[in-house]
N, CA, C and O atoms as a CHARMM CRD file, in Angstrom:
* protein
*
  380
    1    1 UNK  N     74.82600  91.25400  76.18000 PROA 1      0.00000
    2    1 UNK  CA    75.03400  90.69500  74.86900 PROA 1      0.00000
    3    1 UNK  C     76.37900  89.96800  74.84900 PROA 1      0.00000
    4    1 UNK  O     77.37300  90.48800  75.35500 PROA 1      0.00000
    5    2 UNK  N     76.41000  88.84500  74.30200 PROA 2      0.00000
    6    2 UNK  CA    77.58100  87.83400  74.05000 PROA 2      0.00000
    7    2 UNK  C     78.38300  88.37400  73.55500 PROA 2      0.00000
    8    2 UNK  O     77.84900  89.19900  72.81400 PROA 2      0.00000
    9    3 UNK  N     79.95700  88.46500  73.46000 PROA 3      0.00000
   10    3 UNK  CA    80.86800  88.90400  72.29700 PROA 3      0.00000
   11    3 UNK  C     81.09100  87.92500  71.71700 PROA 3      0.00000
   12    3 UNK  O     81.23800  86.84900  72.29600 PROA 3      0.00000
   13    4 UNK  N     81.17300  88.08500  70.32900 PROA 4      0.00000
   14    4 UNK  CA    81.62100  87.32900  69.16700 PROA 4      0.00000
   15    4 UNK  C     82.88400  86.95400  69.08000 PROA 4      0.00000
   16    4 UNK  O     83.44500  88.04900  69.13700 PROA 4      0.00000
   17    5 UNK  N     83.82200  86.06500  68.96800 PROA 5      0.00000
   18    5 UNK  CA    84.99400  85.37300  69.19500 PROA 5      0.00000
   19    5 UNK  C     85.39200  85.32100  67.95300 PROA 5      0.00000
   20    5 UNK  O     84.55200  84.70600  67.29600 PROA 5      0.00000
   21    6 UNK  N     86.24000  85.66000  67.34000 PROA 6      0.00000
   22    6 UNK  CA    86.21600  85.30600  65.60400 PROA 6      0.00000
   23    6 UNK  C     88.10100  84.93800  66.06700 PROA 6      0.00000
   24    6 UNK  O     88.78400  85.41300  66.97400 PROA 6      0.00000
   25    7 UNK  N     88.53700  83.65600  64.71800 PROA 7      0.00000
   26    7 UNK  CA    89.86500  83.73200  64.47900 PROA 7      0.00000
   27    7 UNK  C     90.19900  84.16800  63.62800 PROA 7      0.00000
   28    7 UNK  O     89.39400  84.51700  62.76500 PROA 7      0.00000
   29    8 UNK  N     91.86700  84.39400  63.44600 PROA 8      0.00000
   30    8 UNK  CA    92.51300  85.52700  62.71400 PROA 8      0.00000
   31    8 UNK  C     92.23000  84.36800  61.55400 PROA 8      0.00000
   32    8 UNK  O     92.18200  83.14400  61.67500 PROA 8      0.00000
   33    9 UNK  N     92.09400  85.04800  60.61800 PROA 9      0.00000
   34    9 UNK  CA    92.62200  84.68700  58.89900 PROA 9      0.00000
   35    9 UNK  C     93.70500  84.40600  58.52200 PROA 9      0.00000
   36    9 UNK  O     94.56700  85.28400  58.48800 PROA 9      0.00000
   37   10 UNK  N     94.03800  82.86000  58.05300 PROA 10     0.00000
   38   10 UNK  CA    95.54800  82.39600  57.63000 PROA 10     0.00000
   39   10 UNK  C     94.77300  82.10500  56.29200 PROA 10     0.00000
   40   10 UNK  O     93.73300  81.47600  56.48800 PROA 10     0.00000
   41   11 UNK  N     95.04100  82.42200  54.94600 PROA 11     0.00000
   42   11 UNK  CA    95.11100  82.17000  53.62100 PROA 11     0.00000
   43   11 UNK  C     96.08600  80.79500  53.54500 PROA 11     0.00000
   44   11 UNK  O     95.75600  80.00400  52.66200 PROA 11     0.00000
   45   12 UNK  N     97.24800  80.42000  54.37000 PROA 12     0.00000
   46   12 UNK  CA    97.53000  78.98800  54.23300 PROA 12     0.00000
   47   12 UNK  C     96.80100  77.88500  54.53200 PROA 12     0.00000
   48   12 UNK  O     97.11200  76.70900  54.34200 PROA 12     0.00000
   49   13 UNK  N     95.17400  78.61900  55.32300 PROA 13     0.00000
   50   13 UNK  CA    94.06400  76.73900  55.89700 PROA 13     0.00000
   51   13 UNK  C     93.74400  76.81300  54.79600 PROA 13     0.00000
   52   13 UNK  O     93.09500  75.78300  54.61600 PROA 13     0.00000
   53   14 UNK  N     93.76300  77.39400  53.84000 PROA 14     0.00000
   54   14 UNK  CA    92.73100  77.15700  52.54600 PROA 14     0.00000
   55   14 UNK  C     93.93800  76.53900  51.02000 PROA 14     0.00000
   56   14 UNK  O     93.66800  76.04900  49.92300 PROA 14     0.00000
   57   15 UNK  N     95.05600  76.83600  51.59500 PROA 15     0.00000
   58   15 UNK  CA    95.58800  76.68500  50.16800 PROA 15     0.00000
   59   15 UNK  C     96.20400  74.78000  50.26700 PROA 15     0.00000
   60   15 UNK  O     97.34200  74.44500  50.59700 PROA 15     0.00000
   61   16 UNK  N     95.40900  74.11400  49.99500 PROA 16     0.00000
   62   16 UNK  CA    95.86400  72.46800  49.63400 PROA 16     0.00000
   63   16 UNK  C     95.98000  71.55400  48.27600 PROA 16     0.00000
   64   16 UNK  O     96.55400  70.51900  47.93700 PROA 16     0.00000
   65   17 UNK  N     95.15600  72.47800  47.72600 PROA 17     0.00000
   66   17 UNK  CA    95.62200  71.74300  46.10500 PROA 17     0.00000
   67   17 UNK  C     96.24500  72.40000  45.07800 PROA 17     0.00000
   68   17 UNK  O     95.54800  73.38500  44.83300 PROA 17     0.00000
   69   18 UNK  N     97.22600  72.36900  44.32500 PROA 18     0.00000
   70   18 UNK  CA    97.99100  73.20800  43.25600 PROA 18     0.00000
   71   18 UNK  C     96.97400  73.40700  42.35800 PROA 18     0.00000
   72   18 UNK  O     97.41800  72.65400  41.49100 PROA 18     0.00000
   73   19 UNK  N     95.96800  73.82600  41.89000 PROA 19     0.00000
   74   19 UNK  CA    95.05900  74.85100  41.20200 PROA 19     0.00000
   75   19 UNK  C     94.48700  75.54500  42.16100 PROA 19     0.00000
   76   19 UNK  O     93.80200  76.38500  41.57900 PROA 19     0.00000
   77   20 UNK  N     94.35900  75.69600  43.46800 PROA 20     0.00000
   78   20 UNK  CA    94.07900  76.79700  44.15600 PROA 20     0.00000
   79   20 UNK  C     95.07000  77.64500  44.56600 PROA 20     0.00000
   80   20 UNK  O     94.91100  78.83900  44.82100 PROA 20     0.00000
   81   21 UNK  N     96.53500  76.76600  44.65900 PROA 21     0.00000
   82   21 UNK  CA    97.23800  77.82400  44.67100 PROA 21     0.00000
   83   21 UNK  C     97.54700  78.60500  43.59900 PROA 21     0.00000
   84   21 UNK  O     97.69600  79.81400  43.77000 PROA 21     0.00000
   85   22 UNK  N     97.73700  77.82600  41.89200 PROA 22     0.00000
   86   22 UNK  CA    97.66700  78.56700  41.35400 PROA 22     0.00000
   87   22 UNK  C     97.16500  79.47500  41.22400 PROA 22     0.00000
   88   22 UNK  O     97.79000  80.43400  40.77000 PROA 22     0.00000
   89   23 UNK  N     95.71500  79.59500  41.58700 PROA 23     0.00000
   90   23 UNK  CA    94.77400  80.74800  41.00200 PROA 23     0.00000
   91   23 UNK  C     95.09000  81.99100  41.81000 PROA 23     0.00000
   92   23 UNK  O     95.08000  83.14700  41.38600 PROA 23     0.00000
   93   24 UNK  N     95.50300  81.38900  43.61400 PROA 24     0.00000
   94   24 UNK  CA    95.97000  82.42100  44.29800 PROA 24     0.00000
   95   24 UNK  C     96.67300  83.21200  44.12100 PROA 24     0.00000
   96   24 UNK  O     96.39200  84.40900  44.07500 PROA 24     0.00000
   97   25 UNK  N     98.40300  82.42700  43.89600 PROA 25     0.00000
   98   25 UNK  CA    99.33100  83.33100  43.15800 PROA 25     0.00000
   99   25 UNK  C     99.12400  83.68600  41.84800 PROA 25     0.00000
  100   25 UNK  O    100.08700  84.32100  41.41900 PROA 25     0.00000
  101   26 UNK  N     98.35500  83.54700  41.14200 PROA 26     0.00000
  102   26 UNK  CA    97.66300  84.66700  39.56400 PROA 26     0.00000
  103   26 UNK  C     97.18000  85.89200  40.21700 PROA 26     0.00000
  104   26 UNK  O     97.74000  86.98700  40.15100 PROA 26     0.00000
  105   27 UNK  N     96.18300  85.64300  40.80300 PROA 27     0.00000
  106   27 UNK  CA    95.50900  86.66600  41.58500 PROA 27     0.00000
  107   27 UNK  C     96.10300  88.06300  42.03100 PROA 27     0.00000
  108   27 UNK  O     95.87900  89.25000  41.79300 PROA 27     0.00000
  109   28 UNK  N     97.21800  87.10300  43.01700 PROA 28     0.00000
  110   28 UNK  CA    98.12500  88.25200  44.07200 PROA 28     0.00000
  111   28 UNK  C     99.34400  88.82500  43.08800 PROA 28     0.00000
  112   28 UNK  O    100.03100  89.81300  43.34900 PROA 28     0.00000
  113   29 UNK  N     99.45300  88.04200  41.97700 PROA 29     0.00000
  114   29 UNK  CA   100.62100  88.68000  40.83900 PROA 29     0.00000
  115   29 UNK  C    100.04700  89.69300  40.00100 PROA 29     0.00000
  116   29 UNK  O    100.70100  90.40900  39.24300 PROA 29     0.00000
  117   30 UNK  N     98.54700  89.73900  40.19400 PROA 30     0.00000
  118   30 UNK  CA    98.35600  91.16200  39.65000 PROA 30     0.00000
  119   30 UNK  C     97.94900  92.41000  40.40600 PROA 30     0.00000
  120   30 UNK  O     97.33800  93.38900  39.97800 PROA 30     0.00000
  121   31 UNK  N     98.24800  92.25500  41.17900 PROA 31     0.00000
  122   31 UNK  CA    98.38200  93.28000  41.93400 PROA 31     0.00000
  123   31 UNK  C     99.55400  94.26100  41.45800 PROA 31     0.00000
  124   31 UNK  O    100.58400  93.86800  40.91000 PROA 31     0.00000
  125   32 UNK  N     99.25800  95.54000  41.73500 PROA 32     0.00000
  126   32 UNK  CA   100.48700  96.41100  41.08100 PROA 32     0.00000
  127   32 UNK  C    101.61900  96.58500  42.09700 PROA 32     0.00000
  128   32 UNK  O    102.71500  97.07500  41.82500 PROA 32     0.00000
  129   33 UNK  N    101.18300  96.06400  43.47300 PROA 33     0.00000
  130   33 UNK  CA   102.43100  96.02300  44.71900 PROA 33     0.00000
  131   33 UNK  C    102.91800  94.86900  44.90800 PROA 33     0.00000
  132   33 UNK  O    102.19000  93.94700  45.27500 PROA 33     0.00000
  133   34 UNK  N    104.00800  94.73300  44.73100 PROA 34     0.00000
  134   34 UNK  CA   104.99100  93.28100  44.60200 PROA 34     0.00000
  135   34 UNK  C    104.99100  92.69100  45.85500 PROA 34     0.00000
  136   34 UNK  O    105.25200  91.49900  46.01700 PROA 34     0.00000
  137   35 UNK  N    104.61300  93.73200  47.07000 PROA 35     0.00000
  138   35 UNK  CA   104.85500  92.81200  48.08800 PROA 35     0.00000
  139   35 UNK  C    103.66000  91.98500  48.00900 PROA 35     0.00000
  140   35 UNK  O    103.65900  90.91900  48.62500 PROA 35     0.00000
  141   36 UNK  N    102.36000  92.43400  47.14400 PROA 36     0.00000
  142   36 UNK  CA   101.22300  91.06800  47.66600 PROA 36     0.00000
  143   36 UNK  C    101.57900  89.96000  47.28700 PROA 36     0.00000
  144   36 UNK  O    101.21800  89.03500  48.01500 PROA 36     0.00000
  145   37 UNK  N    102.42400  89.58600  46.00700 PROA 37     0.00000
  146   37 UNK  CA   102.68200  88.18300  45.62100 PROA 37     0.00000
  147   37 UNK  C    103.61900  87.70600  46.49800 PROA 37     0.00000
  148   37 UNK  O    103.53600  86.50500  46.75600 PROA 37     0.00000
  149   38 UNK  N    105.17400  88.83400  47.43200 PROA 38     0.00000
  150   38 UNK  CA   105.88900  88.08900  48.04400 PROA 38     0.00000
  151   38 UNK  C    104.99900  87.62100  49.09600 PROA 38     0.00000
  152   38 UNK  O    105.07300  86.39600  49.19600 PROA 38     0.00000
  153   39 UNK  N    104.22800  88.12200  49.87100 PROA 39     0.00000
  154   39 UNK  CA   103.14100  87.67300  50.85700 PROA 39     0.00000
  155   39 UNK  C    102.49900  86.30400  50.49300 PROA 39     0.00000
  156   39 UNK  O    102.62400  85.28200  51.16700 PROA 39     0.00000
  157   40 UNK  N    101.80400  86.42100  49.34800 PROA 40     0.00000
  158   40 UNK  CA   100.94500  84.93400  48.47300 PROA 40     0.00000
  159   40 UNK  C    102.26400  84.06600  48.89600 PROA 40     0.00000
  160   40 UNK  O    102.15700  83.04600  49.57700 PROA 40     0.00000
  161   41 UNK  N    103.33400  84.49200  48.49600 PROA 41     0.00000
  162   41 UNK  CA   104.15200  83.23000  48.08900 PROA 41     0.00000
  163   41 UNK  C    104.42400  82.75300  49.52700 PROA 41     0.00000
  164   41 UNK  O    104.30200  81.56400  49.82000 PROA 41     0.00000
  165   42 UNK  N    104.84500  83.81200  50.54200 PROA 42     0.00000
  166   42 UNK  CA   104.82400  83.30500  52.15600 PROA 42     0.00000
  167   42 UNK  C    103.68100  82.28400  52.51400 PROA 42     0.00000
  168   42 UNK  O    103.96000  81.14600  52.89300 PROA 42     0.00000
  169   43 UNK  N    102.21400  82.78500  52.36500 PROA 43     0.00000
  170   43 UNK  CA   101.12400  82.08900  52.74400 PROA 43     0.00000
  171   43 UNK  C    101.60600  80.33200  51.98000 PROA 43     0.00000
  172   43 UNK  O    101.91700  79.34000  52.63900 PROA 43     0.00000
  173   44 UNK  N    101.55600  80.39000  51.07300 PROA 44     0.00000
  174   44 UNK  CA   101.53600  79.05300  50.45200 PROA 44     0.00000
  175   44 UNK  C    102.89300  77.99300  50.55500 PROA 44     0.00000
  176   44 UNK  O    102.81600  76.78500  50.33100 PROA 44     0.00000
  177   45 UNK  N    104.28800  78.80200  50.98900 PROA 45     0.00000
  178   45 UNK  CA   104.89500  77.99900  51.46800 PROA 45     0.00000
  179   45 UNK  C    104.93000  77.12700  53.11200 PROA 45     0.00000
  180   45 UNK  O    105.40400  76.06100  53.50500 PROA 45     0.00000
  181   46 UNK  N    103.87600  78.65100  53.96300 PROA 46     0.00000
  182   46 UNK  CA   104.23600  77.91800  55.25100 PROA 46     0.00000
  183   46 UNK  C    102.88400  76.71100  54.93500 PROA 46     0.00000
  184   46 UNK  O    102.93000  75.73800  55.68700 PROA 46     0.00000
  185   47 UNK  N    101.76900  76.71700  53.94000 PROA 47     0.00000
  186   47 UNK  CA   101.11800  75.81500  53.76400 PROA 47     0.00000
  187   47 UNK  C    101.79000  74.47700  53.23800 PROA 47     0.00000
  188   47 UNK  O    101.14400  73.43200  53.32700 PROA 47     0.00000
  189   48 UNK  N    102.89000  74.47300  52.76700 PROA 48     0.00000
  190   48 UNK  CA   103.49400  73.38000  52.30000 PROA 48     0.00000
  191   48 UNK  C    104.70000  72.94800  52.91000 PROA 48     0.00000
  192   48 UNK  O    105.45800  72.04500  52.55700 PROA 48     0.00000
  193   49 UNK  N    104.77800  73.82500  54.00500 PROA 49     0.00000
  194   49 UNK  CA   105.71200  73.58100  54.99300 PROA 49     0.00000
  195   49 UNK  C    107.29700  73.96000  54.77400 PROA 49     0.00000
  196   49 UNK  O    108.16200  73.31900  54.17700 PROA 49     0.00000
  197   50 UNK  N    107.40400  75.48000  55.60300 PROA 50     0.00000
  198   50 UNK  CA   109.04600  76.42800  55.15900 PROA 50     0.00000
  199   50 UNK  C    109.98600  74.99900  55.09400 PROA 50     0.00000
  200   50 UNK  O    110.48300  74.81000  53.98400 PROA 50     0.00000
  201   51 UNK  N    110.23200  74.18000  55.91600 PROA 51     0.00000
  202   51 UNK  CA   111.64300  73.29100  56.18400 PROA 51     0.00000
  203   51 UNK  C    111.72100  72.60800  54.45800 PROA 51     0.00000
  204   51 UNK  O    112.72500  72.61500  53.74600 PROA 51     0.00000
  205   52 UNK  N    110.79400  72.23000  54.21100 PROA 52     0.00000
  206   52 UNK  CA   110.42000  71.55900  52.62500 PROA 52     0.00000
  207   52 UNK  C    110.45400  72.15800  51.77000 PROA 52     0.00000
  208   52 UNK  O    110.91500  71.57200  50.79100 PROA 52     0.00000
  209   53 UNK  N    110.14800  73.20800  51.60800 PROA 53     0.00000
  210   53 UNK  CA   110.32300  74.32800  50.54800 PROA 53     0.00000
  211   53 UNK  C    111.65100  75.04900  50.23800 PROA 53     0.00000
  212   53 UNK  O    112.25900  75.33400  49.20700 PROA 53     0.00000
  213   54 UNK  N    111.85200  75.23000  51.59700 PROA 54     0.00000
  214   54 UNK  CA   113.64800  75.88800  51.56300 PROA 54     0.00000
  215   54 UNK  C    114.30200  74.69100  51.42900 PROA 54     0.00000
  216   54 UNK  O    115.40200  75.02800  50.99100 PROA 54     0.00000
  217   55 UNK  N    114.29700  73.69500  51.52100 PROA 55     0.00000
  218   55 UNK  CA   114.94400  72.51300  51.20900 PROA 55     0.00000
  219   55 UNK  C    115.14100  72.32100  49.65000 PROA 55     0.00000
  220   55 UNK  O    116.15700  72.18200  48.96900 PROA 55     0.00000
  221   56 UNK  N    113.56600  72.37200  49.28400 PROA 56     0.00000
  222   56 UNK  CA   113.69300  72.05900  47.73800 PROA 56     0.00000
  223   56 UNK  C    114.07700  73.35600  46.61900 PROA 56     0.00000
  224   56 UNK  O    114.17500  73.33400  45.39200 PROA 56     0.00000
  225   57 UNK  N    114.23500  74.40500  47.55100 PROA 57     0.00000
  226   57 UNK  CA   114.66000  75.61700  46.69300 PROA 57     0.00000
  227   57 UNK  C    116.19600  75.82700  47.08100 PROA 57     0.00000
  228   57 UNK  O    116.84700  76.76000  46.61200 PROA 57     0.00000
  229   58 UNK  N    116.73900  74.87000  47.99100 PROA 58     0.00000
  230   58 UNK  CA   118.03300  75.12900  48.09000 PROA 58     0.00000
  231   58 UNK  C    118.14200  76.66400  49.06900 PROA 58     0.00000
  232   58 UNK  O    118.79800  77.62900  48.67800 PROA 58     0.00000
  233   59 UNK  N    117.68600  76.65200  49.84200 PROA 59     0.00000
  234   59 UNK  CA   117.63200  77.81700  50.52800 PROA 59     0.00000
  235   59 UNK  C    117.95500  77.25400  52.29200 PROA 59     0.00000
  236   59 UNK  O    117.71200  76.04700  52.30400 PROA 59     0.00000
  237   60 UNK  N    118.31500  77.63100  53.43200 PROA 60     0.00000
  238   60 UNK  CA   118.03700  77.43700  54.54200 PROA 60     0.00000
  239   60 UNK  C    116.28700  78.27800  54.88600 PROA 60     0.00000
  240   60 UNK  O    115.52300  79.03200  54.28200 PROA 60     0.00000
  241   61 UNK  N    116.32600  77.72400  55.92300 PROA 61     0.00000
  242   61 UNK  CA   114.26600  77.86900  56.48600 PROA 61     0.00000
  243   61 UNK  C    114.71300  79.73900  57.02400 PROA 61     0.00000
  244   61 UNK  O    114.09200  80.70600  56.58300 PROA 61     0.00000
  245   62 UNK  N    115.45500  79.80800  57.65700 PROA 62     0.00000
  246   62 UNK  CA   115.79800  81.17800  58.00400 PROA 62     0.00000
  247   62 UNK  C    115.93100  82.21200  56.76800 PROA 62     0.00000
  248   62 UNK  O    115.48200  83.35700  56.81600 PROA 62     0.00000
  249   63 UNK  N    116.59700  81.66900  55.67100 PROA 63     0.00000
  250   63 UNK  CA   116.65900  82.45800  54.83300 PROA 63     0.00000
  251   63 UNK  C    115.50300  82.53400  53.97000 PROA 63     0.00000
  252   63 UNK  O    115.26200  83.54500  53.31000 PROA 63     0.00000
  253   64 UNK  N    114.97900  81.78600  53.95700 PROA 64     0.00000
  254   64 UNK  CA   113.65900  82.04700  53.39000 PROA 64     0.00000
  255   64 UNK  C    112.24200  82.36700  54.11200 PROA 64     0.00000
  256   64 UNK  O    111.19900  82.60700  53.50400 PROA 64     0.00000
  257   65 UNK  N    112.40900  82.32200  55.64600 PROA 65     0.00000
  258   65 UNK  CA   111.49900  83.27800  55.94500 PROA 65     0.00000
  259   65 UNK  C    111.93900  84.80600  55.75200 PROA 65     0.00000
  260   65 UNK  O    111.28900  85.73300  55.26700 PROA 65     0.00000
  261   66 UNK  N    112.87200  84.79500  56.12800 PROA 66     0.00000
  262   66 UNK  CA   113.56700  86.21400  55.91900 PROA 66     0.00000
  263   66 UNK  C    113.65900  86.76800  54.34500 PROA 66     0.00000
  264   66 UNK  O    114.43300  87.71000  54.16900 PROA 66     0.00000
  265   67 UNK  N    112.87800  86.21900  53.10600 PROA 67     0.00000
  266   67 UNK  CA   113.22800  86.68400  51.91900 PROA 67     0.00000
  267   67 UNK  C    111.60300  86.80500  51.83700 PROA 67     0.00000
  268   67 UNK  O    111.15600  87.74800  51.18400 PROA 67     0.00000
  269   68 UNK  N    110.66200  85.87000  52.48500 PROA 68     0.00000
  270   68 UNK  CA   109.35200  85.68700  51.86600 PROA 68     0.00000
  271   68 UNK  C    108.58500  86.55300  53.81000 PROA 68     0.00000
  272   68 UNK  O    107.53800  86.27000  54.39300 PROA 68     0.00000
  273   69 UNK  N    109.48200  87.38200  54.13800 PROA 69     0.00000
  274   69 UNK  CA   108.95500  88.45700  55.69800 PROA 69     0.00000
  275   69 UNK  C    108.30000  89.96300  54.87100 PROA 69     0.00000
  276   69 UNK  O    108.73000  90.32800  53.77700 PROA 69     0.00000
  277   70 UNK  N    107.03700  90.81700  55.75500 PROA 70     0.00000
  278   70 UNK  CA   106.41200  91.57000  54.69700 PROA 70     0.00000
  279   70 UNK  C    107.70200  92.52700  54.81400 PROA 70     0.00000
  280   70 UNK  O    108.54300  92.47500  55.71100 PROA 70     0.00000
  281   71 UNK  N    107.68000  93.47700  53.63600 PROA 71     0.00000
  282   71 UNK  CA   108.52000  94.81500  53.92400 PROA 71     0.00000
  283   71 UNK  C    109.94400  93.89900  52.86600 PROA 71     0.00000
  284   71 UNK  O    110.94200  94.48400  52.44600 PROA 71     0.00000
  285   72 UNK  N    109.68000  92.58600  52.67600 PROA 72     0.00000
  286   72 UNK  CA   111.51400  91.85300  52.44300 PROA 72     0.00000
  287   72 UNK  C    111.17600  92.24800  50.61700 PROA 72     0.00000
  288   72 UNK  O    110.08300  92.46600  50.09500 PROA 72     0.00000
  289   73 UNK  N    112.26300  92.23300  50.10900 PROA 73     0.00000
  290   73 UNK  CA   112.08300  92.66400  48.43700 PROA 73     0.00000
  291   73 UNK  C    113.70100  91.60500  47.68300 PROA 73     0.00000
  292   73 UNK  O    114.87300  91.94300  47.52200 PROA 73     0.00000
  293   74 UNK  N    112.84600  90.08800  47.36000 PROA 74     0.00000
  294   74 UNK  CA   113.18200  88.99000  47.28600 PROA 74     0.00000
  295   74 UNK  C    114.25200  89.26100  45.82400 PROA 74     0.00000
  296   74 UNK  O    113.82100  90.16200  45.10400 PROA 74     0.00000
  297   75 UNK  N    115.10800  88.82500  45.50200 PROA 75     0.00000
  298   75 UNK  CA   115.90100  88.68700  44.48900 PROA 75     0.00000
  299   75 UNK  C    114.99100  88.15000  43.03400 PROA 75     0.00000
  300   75 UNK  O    113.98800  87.75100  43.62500 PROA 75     0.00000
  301   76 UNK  N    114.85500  88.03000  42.35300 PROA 76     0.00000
  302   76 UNK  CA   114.13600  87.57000  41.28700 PROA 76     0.00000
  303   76 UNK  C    114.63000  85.63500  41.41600 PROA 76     0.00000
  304   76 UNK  O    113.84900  84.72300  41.68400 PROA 76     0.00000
  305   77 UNK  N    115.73200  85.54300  41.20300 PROA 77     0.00000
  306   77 UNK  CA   116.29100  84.40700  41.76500 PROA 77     0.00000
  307   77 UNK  C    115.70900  84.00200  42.52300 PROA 77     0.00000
  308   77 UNK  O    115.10500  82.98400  42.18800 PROA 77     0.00000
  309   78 UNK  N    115.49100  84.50800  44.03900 PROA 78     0.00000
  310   78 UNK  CA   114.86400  83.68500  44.82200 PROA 78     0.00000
  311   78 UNK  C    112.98800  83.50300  44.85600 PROA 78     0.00000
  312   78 UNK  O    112.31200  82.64300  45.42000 PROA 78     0.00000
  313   79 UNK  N    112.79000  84.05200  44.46500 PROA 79     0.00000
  314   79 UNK  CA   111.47400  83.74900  43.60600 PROA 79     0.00000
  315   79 UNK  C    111.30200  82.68400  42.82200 PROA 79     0.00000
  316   79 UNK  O    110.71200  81.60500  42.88700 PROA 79     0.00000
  317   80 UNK  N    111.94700  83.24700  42.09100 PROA 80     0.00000
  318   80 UNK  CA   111.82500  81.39600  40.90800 PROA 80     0.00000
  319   80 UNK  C    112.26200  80.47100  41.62000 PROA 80     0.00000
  320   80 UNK  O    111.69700  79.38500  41.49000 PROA 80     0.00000
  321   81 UNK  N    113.19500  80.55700  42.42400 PROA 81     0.00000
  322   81 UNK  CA   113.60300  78.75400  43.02900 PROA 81     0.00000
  323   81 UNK  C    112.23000  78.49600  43.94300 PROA 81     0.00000
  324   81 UNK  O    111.77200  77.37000  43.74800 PROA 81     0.00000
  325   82 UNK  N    111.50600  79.26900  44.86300 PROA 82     0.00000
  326   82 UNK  CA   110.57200  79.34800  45.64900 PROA 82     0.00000
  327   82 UNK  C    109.61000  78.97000  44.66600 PROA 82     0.00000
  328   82 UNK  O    109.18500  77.85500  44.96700 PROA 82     0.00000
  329   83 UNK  N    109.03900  79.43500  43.54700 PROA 83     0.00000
  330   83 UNK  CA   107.72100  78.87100  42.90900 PROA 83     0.00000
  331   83 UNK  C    108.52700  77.92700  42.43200 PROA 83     0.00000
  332   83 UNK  O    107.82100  76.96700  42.74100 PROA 83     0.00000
  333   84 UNK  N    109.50400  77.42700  41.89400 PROA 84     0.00000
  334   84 UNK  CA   109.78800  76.02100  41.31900 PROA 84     0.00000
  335   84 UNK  C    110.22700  74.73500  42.43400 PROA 84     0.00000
  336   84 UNK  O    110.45900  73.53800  42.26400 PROA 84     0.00000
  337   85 UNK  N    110.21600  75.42300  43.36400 PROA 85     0.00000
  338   85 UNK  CA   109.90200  74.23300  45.07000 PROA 85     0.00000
  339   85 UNK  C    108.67800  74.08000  45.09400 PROA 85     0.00000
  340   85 UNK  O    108.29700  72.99000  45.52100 PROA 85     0.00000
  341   86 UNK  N    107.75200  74.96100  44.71000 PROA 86     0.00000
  342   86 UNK  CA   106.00900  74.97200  44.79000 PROA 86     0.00000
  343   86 UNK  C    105.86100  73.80800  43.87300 PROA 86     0.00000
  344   86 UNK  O    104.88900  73.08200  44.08300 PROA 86     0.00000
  345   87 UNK  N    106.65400  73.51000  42.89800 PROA 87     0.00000
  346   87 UNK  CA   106.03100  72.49100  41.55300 PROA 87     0.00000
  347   87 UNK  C    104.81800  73.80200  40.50000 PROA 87     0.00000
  348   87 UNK  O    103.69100  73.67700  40.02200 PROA 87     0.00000
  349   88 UNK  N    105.38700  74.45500  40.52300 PROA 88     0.00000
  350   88 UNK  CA   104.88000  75.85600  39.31200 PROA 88     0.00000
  351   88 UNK  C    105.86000  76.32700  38.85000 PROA 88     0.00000
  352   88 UNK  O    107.05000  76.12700  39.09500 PROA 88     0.00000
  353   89 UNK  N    105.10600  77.30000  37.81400 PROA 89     0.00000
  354   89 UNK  CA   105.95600  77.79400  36.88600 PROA 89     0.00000
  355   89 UNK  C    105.43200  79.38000  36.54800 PROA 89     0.00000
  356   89 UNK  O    104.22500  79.51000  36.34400 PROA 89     0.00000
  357   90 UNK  N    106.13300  80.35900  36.49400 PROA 90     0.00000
  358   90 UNK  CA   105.27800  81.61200  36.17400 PROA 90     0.00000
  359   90 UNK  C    105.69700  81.52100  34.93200 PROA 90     0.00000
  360   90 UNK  O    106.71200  80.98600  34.48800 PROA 90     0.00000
  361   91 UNK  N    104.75500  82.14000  34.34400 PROA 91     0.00000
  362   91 UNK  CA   104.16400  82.52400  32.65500 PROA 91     0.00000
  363   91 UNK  C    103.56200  83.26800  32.57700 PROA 91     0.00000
  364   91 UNK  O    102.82400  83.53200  33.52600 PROA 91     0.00000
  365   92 UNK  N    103.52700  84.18900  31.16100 PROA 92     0.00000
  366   92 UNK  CA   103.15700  85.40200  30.77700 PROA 92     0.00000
  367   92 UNK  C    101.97600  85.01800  29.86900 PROA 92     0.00000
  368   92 UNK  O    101.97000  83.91200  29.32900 PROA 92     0.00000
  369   93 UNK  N    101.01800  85.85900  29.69200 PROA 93     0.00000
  370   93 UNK  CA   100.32400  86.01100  29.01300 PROA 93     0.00000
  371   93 UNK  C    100.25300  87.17800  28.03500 PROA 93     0.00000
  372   93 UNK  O    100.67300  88.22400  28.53100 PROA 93     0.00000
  373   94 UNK  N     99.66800  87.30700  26.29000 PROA 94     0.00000
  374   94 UNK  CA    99.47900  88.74900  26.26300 PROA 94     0.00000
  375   94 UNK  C     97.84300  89.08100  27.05100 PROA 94     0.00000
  376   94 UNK  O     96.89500  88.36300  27.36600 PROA 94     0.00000
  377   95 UNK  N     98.19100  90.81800  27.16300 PROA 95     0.00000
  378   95 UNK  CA    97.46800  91.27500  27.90500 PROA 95     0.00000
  379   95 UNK  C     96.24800  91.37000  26.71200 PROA 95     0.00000
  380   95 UNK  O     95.14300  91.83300  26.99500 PROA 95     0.00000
């Protein structure tokens, strides 16, 4: 019998238009563990490319892999500059 060859899963081949990422990071922000959104937010920057993102968040590429790495627990600050390099905005809803 043949073995099946499968590739790993990157959530960044899929994220290319800003309403899919939005919906992604909605998604992963409700999660009750903070690291899934810092993760979302990793996936969708290396989709938009770390050098560009840490650029437009005013960050170096090192420091922002190292803020958006699993296990890392990001400043609130650096969050918002990271989704406002995305061209988003987080907002609340009532529940």
């Amino acid at each position: 019998m043949a073995k099946t060859k499968h590739s790993r899963f990157d959530a960044a081949d899929y994220l290319r238009n800003p309403a899919t990422i939005a919906e992604y990071l909605t998604a992963c922000l409700e999660d009750p563990d903070p690291a899934v959104f810092v993760a979302a937010l990793g996936d969708v920057a290396r989709a938009k490319g770390m050098m560009n993102i840490a650029r437009k968040a005013g960050l170096g590429r090192e420091s922002l892999y190292k803020a958006l790495e699993a296990g890392s627990q990001p400043r609130h600050e650096t969050v918002r500059r990271v989704v406002e390099a995305l061209g988003l905005k987080l907002t609340l809803e009532a529940a």
